[in-house]
PQR file of N, CA, C, O and H, with PARSE charges and radii, in Angstrom:
ATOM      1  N   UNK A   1      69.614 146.841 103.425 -0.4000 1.5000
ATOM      2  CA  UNK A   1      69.713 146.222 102.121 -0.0000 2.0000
ATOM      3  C   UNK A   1      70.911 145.295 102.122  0.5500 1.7000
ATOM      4  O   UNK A   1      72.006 145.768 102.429 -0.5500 1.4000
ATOM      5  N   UNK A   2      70.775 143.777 101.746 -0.4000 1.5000
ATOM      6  CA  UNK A   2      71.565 143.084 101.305 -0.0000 2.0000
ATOM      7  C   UNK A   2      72.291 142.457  99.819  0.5500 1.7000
ATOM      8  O   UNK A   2      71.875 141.312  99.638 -0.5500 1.4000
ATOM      9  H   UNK A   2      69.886 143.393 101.496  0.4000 1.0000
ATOM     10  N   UNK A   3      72.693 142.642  99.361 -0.4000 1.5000
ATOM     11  CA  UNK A   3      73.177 142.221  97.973 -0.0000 2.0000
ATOM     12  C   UNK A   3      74.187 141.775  97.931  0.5500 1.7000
ATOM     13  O   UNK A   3      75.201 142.114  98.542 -0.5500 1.4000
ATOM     14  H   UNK A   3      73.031 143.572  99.508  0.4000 1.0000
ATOM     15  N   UNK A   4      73.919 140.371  96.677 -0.4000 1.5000
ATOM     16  CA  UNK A   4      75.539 139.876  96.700 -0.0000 2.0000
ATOM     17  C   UNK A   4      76.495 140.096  95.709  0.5500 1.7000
ATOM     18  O   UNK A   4      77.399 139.401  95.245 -0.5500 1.4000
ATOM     19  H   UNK A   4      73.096 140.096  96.181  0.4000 1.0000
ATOM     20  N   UNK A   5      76.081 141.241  95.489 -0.4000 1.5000
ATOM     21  CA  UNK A   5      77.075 141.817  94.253 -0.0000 2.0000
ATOM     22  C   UNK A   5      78.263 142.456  94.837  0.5500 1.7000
ATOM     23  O   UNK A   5      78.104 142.755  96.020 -0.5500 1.4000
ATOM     24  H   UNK A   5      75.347 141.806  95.866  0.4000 1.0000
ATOM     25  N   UNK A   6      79.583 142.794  94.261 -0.4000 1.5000
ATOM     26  CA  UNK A   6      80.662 142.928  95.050 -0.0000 2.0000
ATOM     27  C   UNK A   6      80.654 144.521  94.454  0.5500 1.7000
ATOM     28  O   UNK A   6      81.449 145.311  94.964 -0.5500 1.4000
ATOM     29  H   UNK A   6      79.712 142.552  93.299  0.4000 1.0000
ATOM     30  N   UNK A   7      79.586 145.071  93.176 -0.4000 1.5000
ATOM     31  CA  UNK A   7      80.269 146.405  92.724 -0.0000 2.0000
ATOM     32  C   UNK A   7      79.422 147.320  93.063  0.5500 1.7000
ATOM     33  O   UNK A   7      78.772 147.884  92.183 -0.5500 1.4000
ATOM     34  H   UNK A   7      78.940 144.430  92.762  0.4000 1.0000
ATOM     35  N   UNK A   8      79.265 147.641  94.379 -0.4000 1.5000
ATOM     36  CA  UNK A   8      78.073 148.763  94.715 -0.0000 2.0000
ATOM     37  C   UNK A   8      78.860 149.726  95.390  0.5500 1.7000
ATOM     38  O   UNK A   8      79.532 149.563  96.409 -0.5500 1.4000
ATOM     39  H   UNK A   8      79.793 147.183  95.093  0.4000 1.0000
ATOM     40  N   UNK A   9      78.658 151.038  94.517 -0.4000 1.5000
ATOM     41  CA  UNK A   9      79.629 152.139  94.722 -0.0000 2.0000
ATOM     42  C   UNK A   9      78.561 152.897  95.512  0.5500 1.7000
ATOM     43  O   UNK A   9      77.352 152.710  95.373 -0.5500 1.4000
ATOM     44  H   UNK A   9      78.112 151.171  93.689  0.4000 1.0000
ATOM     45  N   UNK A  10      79.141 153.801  96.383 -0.4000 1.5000
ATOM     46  CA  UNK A  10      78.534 154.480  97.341 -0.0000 2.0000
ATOM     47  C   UNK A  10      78.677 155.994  96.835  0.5500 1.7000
ATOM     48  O   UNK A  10      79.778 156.277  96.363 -0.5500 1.4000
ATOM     49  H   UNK A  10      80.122 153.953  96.496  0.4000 1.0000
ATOM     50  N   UNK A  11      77.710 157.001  96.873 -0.4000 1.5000
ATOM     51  CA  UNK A  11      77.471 157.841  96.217 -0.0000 2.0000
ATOM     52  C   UNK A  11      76.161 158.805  97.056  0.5500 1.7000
ATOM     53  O   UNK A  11      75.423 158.472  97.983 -0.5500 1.4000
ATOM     54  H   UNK A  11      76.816 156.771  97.257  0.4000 1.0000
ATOM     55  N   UNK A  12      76.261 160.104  96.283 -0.4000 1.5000
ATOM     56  CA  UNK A  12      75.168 160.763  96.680 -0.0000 2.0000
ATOM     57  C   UNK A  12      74.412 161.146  95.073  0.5500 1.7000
ATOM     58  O   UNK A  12      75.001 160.673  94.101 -0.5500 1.4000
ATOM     59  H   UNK A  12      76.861 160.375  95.531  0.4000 1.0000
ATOM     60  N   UNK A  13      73.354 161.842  94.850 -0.4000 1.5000
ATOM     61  CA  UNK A  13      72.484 161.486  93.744 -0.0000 2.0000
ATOM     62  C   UNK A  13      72.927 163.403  93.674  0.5500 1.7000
ATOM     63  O   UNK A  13      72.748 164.241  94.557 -0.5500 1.4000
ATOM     64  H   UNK A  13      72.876 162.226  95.639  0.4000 1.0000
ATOM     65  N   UNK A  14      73.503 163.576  92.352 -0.4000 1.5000
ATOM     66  CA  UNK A  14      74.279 165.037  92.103 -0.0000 2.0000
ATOM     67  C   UNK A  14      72.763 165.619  91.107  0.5500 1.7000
ATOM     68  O   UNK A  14      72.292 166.736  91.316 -0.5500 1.4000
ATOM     69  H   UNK A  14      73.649 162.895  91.635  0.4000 1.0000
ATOM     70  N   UNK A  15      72.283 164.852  90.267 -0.4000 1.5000
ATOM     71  CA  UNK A  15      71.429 165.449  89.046 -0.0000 2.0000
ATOM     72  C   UNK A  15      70.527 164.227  88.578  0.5500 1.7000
ATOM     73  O   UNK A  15      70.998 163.136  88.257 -0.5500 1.4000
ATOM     74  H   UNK A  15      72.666 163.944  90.097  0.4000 1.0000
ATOM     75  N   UNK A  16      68.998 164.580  88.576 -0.4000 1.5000
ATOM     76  CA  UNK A  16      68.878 163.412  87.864 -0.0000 2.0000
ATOM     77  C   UNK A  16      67.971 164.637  86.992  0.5500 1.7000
ATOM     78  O   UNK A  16      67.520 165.710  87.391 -0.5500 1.4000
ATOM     79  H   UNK A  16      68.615 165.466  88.836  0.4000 1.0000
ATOM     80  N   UNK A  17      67.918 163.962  85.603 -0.4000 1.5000
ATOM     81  CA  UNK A  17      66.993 164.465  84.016 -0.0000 2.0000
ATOM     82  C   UNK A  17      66.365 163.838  83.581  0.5500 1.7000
ATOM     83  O   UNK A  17      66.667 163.078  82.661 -0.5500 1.4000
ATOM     84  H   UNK A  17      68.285 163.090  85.279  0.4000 1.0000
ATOM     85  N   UNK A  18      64.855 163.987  84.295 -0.4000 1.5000
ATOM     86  CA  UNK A  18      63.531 162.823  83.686 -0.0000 2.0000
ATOM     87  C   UNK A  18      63.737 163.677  82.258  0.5500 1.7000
ATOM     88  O   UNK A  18      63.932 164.846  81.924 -0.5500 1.4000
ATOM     89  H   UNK A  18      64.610 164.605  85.042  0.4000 1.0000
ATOM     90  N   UNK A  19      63.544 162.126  81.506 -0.4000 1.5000
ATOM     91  CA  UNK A  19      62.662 162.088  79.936 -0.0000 2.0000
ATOM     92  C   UNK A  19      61.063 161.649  80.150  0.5500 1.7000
ATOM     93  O   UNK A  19      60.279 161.692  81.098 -0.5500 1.4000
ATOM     94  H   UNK A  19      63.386 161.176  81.777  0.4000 1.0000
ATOM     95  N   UNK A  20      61.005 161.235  78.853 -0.4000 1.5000
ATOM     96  CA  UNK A  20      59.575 161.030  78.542 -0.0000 2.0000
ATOM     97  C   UNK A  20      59.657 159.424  79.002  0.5500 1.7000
ATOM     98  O   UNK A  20      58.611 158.981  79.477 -0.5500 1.4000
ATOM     99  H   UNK A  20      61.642 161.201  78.083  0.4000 1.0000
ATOM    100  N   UNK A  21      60.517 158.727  78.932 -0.4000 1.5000
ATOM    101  CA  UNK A  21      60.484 157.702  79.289 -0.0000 2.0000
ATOM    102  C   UNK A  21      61.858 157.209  80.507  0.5500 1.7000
ATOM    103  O   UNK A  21      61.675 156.796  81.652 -0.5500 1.4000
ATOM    104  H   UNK A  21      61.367 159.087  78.546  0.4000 1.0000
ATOM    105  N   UNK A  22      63.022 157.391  79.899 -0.4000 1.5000
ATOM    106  CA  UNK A  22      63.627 156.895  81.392 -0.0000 2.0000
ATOM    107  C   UNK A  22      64.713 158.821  81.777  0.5500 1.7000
ATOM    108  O   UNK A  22      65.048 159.787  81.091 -0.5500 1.4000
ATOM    109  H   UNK A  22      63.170 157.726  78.968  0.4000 1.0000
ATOM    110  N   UNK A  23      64.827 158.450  83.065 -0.4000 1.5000
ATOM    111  CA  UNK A  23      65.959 159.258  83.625 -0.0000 2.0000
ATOM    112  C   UNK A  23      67.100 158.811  84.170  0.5500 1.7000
ATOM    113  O   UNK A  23      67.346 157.840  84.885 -0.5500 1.4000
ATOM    114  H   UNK A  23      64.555 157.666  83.622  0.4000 1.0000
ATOM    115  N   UNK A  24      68.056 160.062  83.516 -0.4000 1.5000
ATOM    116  CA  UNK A  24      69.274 159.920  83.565 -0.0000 2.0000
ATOM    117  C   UNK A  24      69.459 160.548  85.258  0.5500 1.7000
ATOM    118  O   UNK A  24      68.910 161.554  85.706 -0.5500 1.4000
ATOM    119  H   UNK A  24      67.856 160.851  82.936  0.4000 1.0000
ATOM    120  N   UNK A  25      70.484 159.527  86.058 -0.4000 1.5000
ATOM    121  CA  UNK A  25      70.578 159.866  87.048 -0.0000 2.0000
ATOM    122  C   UNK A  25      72.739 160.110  87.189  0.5500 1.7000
ATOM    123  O   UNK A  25      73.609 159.413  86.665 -0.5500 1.4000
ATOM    124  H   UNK A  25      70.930 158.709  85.694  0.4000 1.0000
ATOM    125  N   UNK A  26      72.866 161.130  87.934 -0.4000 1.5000
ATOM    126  CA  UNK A  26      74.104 161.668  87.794 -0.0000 2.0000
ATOM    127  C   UNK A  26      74.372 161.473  89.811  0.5500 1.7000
ATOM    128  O   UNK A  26      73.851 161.985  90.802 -0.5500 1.4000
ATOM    129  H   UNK A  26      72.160 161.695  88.360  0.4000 1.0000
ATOM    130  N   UNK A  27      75.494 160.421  89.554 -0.4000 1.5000
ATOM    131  CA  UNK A  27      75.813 159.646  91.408 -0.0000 2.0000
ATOM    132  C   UNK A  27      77.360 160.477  91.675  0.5500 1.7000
ATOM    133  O   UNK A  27      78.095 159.990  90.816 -0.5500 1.4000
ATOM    134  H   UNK A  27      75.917 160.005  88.749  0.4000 1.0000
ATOM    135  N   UNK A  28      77.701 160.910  92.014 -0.4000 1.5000
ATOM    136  CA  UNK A  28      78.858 161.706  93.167 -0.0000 2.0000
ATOM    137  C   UNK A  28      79.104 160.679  93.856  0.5500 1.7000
ATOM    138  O   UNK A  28      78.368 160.466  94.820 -0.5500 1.4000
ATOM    139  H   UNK A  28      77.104 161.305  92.712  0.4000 1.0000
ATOM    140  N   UNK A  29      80.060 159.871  93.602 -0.4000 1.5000
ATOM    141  CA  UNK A  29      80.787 158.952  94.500 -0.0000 2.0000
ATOM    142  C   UNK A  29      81.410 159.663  95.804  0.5500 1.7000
ATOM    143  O   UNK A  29      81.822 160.799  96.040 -0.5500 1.4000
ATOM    144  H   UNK A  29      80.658 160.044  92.819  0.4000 1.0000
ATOM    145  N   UNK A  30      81.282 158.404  96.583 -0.4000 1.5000
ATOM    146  CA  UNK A  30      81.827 158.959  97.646 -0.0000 2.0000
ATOM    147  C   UNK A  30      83.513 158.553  97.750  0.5500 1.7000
ATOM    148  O   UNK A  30      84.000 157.543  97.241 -0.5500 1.4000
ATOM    149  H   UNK A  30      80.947 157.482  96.392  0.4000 1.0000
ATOM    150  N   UNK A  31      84.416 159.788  98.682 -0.4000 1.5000
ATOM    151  CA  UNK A  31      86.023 159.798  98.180 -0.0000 2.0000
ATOM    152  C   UNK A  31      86.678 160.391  97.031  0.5500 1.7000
ATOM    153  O   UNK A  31      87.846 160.324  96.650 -0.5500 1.4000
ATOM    154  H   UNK A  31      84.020 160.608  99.096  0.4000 1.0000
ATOM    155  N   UNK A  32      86.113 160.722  96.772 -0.4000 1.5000
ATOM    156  CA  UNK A  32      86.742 161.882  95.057 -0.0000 2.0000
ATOM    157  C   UNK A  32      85.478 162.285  94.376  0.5500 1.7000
ATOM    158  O   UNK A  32      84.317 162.288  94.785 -0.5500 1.4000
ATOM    159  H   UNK A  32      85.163 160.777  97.081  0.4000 1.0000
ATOM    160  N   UNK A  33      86.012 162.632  93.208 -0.4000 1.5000
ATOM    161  CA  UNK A  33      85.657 163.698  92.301 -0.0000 2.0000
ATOM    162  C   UNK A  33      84.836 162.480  91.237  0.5500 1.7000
ATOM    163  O   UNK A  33      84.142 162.592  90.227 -0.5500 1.4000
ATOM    164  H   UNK A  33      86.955 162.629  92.876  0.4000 1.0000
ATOM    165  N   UNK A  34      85.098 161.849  91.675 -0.4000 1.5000
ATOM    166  CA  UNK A  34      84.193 160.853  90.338 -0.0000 2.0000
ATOM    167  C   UNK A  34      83.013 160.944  89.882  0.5500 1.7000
ATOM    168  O   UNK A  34      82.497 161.983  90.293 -0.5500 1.4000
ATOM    169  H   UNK A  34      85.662 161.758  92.496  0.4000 1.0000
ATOM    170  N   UNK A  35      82.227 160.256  89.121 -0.4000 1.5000
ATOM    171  CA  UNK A  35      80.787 160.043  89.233 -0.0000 2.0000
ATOM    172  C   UNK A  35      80.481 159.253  88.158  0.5500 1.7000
ATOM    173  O   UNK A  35      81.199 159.041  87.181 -0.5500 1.4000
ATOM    174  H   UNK A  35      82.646 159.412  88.786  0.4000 1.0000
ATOM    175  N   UNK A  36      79.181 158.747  88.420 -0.4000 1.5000
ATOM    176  CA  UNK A  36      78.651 157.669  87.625 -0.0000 2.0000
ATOM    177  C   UNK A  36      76.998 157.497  86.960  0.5500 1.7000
ATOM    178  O   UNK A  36      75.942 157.429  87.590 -0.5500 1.4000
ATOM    179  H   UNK A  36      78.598 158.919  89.215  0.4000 1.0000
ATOM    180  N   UNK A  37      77.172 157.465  85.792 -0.4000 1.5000
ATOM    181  CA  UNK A  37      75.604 158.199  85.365 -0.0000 2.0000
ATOM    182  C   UNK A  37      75.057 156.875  85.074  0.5500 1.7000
ATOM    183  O   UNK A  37      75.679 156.086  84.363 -0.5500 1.4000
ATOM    184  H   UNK A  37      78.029 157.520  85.279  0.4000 1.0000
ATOM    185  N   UNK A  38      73.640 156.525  85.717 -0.4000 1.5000
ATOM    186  CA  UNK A  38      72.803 155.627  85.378 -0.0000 2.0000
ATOM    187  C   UNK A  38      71.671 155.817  84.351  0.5500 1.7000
ATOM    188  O   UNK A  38      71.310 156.993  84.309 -0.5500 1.4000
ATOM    189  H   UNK A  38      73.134 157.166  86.295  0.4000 1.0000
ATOM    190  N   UNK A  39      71.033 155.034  83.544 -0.4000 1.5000
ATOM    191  CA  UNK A  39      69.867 155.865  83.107 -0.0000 2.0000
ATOM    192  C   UNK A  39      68.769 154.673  83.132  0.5500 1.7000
ATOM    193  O   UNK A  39      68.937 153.562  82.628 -0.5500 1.4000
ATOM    194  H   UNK A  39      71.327 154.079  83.578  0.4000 1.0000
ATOM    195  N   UNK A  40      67.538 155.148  83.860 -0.4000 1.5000
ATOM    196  CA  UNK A  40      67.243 154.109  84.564 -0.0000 2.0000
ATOM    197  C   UNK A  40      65.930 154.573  84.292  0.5500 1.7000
ATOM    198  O   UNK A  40      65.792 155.725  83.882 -0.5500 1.4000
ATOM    199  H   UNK A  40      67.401 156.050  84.269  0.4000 1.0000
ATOM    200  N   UNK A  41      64.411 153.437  84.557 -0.4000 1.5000
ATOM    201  CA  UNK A  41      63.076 154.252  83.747 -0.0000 2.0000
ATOM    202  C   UNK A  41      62.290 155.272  84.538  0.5500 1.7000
ATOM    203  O   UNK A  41      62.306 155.344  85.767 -0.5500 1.4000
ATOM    204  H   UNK A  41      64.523 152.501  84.890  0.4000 1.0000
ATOM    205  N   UNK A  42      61.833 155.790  84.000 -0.4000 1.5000
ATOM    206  CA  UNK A  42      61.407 156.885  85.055 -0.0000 2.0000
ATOM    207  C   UNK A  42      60.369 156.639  86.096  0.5500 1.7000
ATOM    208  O   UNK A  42      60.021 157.381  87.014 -0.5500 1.4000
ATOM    209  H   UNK A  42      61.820 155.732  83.002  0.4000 1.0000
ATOM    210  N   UNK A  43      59.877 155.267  85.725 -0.4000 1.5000
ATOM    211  CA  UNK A  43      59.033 154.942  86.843 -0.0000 2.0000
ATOM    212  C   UNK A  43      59.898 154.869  88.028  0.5500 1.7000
ATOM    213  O   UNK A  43      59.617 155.378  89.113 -0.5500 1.4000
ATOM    214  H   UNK A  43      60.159 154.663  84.979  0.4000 1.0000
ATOM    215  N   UNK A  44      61.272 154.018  87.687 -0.4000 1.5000
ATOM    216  CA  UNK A  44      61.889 153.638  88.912 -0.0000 2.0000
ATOM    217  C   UNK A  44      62.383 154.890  89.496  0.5500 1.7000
ATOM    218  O   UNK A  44      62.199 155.079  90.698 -0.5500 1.4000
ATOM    219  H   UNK A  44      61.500 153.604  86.806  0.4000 1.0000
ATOM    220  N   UNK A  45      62.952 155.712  88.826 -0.4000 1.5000
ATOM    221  CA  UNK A  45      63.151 157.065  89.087 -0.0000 2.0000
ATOM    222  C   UNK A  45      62.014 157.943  90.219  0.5500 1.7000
ATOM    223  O   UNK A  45      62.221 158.881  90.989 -0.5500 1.4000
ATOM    224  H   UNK A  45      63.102 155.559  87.850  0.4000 1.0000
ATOM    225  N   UNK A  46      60.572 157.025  89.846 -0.4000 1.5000
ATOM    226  CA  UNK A  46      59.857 158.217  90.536 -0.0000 2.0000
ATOM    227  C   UNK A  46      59.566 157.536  92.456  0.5500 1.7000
ATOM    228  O   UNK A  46      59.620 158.087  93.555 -0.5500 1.4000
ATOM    229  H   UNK A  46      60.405 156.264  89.220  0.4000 1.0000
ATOM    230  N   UNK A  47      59.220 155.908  91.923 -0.4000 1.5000
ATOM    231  CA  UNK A  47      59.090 155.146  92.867 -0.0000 2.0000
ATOM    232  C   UNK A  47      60.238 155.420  94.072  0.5500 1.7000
ATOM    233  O   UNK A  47      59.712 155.512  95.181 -0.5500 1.4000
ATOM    234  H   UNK A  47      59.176 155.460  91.030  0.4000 1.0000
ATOM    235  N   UNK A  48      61.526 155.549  94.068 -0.4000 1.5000
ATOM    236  CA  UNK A  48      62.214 155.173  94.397 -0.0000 2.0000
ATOM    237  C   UNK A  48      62.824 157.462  95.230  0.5500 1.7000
ATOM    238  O   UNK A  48      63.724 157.898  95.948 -0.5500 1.4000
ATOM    239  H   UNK A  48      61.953 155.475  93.166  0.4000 1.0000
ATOM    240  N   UNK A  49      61.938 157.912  94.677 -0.4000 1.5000
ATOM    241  CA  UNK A  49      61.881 159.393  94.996 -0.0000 2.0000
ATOM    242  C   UNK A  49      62.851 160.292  95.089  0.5500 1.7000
ATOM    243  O   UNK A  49      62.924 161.150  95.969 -0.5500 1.4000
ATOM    244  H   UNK A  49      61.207 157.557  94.094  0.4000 1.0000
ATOM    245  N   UNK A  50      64.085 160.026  93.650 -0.4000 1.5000
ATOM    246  CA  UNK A  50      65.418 160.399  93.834 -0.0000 2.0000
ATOM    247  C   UNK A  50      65.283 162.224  93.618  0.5500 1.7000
ATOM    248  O   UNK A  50      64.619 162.931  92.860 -0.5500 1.4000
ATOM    249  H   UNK A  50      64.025 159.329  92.935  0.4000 1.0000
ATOM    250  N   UNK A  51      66.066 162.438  94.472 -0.4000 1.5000
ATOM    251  CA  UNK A  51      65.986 163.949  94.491 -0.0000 2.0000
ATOM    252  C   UNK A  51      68.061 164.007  95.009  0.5500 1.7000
ATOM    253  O   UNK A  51      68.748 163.206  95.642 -0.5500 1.4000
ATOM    254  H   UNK A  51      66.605 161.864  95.088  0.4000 1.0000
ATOM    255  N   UNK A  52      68.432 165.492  94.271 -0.4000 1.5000
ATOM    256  CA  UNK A  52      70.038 165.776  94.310 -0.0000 2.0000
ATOM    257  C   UNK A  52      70.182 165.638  96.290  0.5500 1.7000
ATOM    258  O   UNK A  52      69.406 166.321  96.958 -0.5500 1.4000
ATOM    259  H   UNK A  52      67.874 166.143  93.756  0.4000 1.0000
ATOM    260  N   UNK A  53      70.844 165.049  96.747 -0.4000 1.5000
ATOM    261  CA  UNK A  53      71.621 165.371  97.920 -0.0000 2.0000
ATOM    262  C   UNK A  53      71.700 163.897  98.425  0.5500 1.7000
ATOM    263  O   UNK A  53      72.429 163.446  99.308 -0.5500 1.4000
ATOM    264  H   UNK A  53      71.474 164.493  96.204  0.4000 1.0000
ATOM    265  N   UNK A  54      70.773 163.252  97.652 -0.4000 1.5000
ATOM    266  CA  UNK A  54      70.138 161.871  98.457 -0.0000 2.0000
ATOM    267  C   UNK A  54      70.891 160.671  98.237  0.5500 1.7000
ATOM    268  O   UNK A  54      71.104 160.240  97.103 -0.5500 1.4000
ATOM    269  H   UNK A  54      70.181 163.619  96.935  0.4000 1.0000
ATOM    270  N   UNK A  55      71.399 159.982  99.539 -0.4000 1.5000
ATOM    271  CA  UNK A  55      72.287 159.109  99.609 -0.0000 2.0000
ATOM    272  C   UNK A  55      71.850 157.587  98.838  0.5500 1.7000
ATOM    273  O   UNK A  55      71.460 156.851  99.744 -0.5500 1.4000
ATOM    274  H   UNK A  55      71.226 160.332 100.460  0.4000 1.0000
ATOM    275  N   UNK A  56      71.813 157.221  98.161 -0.4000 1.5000
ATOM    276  CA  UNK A  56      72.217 156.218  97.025 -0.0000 2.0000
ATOM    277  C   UNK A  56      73.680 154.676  96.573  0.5500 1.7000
ATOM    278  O   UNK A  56      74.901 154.773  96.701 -0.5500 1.4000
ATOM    279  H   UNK A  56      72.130 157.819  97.425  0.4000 1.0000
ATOM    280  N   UNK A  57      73.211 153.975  96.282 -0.4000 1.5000
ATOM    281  CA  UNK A  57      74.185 152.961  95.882 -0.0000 2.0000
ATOM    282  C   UNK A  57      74.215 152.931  94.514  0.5500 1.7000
ATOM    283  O   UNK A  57      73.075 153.121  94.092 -0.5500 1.4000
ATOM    284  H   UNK A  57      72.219 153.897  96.178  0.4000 1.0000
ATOM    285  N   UNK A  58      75.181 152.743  93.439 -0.4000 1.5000
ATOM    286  CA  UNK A  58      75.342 152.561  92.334 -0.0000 2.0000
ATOM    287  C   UNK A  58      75.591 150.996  91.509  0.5500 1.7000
ATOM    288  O   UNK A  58      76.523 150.495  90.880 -0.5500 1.4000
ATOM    289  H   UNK A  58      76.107 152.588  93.781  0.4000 1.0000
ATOM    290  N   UNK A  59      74.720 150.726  91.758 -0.4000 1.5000
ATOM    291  CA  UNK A  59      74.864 148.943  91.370 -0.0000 2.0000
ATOM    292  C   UNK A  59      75.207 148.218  89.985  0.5500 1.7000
ATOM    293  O   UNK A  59      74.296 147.994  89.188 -0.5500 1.4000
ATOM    294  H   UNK A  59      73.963 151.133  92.269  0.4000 1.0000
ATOM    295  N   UNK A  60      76.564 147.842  89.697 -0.4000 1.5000
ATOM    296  CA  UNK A  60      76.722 147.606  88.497 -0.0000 2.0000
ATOM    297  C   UNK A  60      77.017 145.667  88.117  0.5500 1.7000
ATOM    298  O   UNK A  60      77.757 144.756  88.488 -0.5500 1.4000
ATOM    299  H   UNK A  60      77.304 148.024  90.344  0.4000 1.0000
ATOM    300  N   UNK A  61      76.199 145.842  87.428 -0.4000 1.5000
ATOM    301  CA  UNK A  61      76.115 144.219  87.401 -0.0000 2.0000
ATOM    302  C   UNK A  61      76.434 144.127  85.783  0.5500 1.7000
ATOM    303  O   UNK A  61      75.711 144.763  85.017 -0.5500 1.4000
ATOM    304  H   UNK A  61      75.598 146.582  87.127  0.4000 1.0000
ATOM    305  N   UNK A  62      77.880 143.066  85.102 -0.4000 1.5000
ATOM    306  CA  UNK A  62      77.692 143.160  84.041 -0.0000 2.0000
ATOM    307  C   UNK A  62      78.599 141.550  83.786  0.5500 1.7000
ATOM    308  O   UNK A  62      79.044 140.917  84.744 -0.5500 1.4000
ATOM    309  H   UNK A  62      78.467 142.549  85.725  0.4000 1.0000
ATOM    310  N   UNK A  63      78.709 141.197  82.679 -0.4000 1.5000
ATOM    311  CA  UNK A  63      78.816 139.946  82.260 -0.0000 2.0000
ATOM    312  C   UNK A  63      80.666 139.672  82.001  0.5500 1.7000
ATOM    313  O   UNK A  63      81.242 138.597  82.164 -0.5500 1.4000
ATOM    314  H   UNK A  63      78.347 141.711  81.901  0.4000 1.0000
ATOM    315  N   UNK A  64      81.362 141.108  81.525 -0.4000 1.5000
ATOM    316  CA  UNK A  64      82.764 141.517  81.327 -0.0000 2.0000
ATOM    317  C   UNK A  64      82.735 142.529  81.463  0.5500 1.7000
ATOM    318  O   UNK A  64      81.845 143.380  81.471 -0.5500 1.4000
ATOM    319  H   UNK A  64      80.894 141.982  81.393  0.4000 1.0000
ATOM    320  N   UNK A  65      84.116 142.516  81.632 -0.4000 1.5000
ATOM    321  CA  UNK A  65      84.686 144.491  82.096 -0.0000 2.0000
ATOM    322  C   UNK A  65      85.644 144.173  81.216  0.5500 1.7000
ATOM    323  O   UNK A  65      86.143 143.065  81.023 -0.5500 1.4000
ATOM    324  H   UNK A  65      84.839 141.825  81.626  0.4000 1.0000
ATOM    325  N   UNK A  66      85.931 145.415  80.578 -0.4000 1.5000
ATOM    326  CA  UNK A  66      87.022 145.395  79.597 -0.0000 2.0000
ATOM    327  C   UNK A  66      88.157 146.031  79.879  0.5500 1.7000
ATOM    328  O   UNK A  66      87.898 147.227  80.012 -0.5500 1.4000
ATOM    329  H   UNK A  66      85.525 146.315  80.735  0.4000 1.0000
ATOM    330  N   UNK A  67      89.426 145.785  80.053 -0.4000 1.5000
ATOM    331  CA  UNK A  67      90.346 146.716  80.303 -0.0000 2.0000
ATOM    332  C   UNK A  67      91.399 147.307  78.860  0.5500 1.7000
ATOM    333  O   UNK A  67      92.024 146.484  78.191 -0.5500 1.4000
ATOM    334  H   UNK A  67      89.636 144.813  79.945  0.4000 1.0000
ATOM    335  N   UNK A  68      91.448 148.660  78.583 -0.4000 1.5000
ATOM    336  CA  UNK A  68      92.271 148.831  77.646 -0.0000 2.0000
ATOM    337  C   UNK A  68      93.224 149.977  77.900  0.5500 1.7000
ATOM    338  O   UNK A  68      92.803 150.834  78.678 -0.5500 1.4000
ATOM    339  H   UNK A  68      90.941 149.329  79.127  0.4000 1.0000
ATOM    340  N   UNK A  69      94.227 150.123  77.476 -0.4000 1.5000
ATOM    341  CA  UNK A  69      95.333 151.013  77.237 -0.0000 2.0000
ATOM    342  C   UNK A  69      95.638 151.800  76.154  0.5500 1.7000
ATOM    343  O   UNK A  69      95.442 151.205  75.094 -0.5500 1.4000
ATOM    344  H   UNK A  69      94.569 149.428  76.844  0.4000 1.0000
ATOM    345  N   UNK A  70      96.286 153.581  75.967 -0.4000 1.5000
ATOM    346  CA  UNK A  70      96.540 153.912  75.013 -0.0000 2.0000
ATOM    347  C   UNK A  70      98.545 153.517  74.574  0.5500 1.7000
ATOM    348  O   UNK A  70      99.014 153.843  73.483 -0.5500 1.4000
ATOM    349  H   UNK A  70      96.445 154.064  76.829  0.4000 1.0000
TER
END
């Protein structure tokens, strides 16, 4: 796989929770304790045959990132 996106986090697939329409998928980054929940439709969910252990990219594509402070 090639992509020219610079934010593809590397991860393993911890939980995913089909709905009736999309599933929530729960990613275990790789290097710490992090993680990153997608929720994505369940077709792609099924096509794509995500099951917990399974090595995965987390692809975040967005227009701004916001940074804030308390």
């Amino acid at each position: 796989m090639k992509i020219s996106t610079r934010n593809a986090l590397k991860g393993k697939v911890k939980k995913v929770m089909p709905g009736a329409i999309n599933t929530e998928v729960t990613v275990a980054l790789d290097g710490g304790s992090d993680e990153i929940v997608a929720v994505i439709t369940r077709a792609s969910a099924e096509r794509l045959e995500l099951a917990p252990g399974q090595d995965v990219y987390a692809i975040v594509k967005a227009s701004s990132v916001m940074i804030a402070i308390d």
